[in-house]
DOLO-958218 format. One record per residue (C-alpha): residue number from 1; y, z, x. Coordinates in steps of 0.5 Angstrom, whole numbers. Last residue first. Layout:
BEGIN
atom k = NUM yy = Y zz = Z xx = X .
...
***
This chain:
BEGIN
atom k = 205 yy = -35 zz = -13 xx = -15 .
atom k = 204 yy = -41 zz = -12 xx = -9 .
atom k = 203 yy = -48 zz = -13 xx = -11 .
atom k = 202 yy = -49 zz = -21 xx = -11 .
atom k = 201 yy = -51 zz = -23 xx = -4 .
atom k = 200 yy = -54 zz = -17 xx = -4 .
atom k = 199 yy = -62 zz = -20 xx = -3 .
atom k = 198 yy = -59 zz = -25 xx = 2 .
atom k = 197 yy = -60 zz = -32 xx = 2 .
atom k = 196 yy = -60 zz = -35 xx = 9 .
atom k = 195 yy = -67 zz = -37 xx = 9 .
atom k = 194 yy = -64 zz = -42 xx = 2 .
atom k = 193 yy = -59 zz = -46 xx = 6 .
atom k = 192 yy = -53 zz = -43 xx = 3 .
atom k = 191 yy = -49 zz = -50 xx = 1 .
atom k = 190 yy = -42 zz = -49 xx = 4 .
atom k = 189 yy = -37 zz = -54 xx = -1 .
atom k = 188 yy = -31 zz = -47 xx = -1 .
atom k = 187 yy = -25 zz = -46 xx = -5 .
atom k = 186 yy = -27 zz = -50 xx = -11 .
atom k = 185 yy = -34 zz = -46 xx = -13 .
atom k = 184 yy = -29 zz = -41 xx = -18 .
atom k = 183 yy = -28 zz = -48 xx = -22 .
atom k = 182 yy = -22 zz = -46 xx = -27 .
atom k = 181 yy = -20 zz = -43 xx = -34 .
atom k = 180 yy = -19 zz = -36 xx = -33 .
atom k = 179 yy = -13 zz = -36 xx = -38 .
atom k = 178 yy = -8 zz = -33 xx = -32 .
atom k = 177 yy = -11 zz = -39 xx = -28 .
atom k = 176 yy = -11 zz = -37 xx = -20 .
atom k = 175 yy = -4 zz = -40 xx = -18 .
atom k = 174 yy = -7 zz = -44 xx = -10 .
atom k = 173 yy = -2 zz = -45 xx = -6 .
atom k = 172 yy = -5 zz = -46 xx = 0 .
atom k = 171 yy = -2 zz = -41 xx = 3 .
atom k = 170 yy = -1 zz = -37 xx = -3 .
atom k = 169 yy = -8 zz = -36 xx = -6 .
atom k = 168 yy = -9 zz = -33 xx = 2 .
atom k = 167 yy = -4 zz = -29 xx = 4 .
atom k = 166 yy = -5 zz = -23 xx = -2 .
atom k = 165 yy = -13 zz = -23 xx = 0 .
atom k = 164 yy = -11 zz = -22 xx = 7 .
atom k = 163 yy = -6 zz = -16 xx = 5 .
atom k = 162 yy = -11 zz = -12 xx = 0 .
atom k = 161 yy = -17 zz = -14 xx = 5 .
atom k = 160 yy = -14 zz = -11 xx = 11 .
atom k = 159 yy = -11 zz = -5 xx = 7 .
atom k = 158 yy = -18 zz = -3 xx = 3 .
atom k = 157 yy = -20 zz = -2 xx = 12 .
atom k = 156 yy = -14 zz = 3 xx = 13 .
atom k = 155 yy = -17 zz = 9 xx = 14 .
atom k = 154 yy = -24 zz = 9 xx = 11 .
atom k = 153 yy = -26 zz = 16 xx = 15 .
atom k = 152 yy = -32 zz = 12 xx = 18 .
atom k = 151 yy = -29 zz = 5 xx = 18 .
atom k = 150 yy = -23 zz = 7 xx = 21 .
atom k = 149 yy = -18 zz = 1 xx = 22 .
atom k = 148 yy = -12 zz = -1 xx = 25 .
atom k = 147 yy = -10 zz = -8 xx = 22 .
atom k = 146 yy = -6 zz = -14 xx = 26 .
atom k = 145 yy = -5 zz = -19 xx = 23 .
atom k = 144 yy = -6 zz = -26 xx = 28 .
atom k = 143 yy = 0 zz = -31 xx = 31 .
atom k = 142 yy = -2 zz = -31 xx = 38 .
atom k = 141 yy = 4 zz = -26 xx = 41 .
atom k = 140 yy = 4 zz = -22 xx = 36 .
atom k = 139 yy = -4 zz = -20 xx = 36 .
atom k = 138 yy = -4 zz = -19 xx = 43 .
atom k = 137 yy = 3 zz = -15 xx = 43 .
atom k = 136 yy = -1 zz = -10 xx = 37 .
atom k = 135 yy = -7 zz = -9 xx = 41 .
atom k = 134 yy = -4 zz = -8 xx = 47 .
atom k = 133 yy = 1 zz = -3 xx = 43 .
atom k = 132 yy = -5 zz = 1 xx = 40 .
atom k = 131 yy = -8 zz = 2 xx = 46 .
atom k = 130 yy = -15 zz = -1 xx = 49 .
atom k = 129 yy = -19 zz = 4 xx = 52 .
atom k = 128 yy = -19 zz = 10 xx = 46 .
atom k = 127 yy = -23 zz = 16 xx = 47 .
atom k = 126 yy = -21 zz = 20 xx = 42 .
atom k = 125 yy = -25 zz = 17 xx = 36 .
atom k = 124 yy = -23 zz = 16 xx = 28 .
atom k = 123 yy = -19 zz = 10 xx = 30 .
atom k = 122 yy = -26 zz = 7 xx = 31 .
atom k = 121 yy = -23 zz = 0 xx = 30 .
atom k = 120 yy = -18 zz = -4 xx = 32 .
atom k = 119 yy = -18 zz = -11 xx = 28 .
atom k = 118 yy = -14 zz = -17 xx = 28 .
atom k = 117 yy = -14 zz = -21 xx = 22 .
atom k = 116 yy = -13 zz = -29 xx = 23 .
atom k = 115 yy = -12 zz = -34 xx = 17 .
atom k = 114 yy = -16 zz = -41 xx = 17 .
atom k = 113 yy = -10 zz = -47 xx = 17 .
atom k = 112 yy = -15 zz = -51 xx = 21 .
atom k = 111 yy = -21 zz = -48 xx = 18 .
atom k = 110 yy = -25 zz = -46 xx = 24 .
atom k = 109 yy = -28 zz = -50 xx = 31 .
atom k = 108 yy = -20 zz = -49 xx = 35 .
atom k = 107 yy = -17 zz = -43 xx = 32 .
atom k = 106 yy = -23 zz = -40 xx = 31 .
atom k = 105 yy = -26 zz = -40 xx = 38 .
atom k = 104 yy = -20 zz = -38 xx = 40 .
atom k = 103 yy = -20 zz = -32 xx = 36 .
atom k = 102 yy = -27 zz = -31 xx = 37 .
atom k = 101 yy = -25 zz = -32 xx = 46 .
atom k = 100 yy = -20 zz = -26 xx = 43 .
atom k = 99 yy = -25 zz = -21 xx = 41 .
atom k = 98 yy = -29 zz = -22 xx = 46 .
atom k = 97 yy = -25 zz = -19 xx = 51 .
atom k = 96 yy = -23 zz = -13 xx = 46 .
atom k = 95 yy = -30 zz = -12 xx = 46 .
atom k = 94 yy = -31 zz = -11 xx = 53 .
atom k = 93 yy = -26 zz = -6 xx = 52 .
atom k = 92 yy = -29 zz = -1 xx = 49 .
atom k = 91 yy = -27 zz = 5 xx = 46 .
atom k = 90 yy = -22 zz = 1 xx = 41 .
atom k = 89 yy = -28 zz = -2 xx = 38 .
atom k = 88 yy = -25 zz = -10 xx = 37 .
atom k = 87 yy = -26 zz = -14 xx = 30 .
atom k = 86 yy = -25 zz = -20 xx = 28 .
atom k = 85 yy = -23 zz = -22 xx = 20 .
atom k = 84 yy = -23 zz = -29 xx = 19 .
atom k = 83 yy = -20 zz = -33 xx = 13 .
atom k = 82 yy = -20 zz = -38 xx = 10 .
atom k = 81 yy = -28 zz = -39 xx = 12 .
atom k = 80 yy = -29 zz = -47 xx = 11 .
atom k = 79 yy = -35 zz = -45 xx = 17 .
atom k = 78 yy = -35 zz = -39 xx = 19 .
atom k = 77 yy = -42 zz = -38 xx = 17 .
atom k = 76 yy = -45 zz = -44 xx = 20 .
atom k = 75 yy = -40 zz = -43 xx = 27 .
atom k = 74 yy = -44 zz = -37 xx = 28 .
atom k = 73 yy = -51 zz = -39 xx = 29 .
atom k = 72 yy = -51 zz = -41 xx = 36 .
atom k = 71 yy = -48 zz = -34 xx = 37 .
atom k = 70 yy = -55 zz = -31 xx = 34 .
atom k = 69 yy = -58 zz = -29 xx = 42 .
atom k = 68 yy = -50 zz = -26 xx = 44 .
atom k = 67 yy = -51 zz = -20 xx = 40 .
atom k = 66 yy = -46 zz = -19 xx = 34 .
atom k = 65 yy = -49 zz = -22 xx = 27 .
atom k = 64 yy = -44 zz = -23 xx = 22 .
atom k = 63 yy = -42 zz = -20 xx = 16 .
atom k = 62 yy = -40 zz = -26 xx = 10 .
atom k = 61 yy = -35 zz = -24 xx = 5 .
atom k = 60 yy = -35 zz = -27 xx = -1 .
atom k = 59 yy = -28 zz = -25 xx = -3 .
atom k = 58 yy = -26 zz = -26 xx = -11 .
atom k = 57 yy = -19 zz = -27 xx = -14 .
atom k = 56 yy = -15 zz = -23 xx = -18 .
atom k = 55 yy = -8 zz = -24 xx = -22 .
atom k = 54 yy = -2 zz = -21 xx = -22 .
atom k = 53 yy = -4 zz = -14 xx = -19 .
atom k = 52 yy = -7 zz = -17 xx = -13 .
atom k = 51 yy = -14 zz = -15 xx = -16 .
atom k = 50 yy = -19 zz = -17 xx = -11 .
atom k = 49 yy = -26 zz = -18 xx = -13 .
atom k = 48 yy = -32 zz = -17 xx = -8 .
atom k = 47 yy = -38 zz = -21 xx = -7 .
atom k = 46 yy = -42 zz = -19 xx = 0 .
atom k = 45 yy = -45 zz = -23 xx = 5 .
atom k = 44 yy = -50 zz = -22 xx = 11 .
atom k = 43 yy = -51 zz = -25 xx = 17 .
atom k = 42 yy = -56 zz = -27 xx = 23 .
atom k = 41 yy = -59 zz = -21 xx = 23 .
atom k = 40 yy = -54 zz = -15 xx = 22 .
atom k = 39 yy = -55 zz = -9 xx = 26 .
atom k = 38 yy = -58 zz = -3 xx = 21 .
atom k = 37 yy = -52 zz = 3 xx = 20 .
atom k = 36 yy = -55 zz = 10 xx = 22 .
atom k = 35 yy = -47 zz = 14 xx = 21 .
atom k = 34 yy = -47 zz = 10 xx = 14 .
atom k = 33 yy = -41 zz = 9 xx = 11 .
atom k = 32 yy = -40 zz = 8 xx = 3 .
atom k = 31 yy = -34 zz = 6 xx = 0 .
atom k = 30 yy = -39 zz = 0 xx = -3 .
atom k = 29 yy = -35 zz = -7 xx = -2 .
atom k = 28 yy = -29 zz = -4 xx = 2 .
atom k = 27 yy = -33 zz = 1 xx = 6 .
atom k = 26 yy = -39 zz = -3 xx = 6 .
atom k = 25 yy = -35 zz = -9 xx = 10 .
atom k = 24 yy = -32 zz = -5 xx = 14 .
atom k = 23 yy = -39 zz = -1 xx = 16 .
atom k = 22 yy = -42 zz = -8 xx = 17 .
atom k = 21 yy = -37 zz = -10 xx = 22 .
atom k = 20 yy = -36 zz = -4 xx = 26 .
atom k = 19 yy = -36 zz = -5 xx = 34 .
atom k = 18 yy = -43 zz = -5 xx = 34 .
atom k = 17 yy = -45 zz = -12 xx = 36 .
atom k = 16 yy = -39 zz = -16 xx = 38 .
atom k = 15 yy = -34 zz = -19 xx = 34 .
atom k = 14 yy = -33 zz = -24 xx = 26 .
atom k = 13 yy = -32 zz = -21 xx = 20 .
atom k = 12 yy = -32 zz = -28 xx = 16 .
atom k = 11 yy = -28 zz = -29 xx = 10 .
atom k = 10 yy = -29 zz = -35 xx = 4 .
atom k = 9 yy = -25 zz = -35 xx = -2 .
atom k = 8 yy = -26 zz = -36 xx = -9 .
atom k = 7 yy = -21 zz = -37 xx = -15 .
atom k = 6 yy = -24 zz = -32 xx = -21 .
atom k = 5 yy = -28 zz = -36 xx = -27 .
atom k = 4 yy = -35 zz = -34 xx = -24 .
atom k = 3 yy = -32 zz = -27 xx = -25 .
atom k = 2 yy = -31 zz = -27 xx = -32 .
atom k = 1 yy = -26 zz = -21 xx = -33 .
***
């Protein structure tokens, strides 16, 4: 499989610092989980291909920073994202708060037609704040997936993915060539600027 050949999307992790956004994405890309994860800097992005049985596409997942000093910054990685996956700690409140000003914020700066994943993390913990039904009858009232997920045990994190990845050549009506004829950069015109370039910006197929 060429994976330069493969249709590819943009998806943003957007939410506050330490609810678990780079430890989704290192669990999908790598099913790996680092107890002592780094915070993410600005952002980071990630490559991986998804086979949806009939055909593959190729996600650049893009993993953002969390503290309030990089927010400036944020609408240059969500930009012409097709999808935006923003994620809450079950066991923090103030970050289920935050998460509903980014499903605002995507709705009125993103993709118009962006797709919206809500994500309850840290399911593993048992101090829950935020209860499933509540993120449930958010995410239902605003027209958003609801995902449940535990980054540490890897409970739910490939099924985001799986169902977003299944969503997006469909909405835009995309059929990814079965020969693998075709121009994988026509999903996304974002030039990287070259201080953003992360060194593993190709390691997760």
């Amino acid at each position: 499989m060429n994976e330069n050949l493969l249709p590819q999307f943009k998806i943003v992790l957007l939410g506050q610092s330490g609810v678990g956004k780079s430890s989704i994405v290192s669990r999908f890309c790598k099913n790996f989980f680092d107890e002592n994860t780094d915070t993410t800097i600005g952002a980071t992005f990630l490559n991986k291909i998804v086979n949806l049985g009939e055909y593959s596409i190729k996600l650049q997942i893009w993993d953002t920073a969390g503290q309030e000093r990089y927010n400036s910054l944020i609408p240059m990685y969500y930009r012409n994202a097709k999808a935006a996956i923003i994620v809450y700690d079950i066991t923090n409140i103030d970050s289920f708060k935050r998460a509903k000003e980014w499903v605002k914020e995507i709705r009125e700066n993103g993709f118009p037609k962006a797709k919206i994943a809500l994500v309850a993390n840290k399911t593993d913990l048992k101090n829950h704040k935020i209860s499933s039904e509540d993120g449930l009858k958010y995410s239902e009232s605003n027209e958003l997936m609801f995902f449940e997920s535990s980054a540490k045990h890897g409970e739910g994190v490939e099924a985001i993915f799986k169902n977003i990845s299944a969503q997006l050549p469909l909405e835009w009506g995309e059929k990814p060539n079965p020969k693998g004829i075709g121009d994988s950069d026509t999903d996304s015109d974002e030039e990287i600027p070259n201080n953003q370039k992360n060194n593993d910006s190709g390691g997760c197929c």
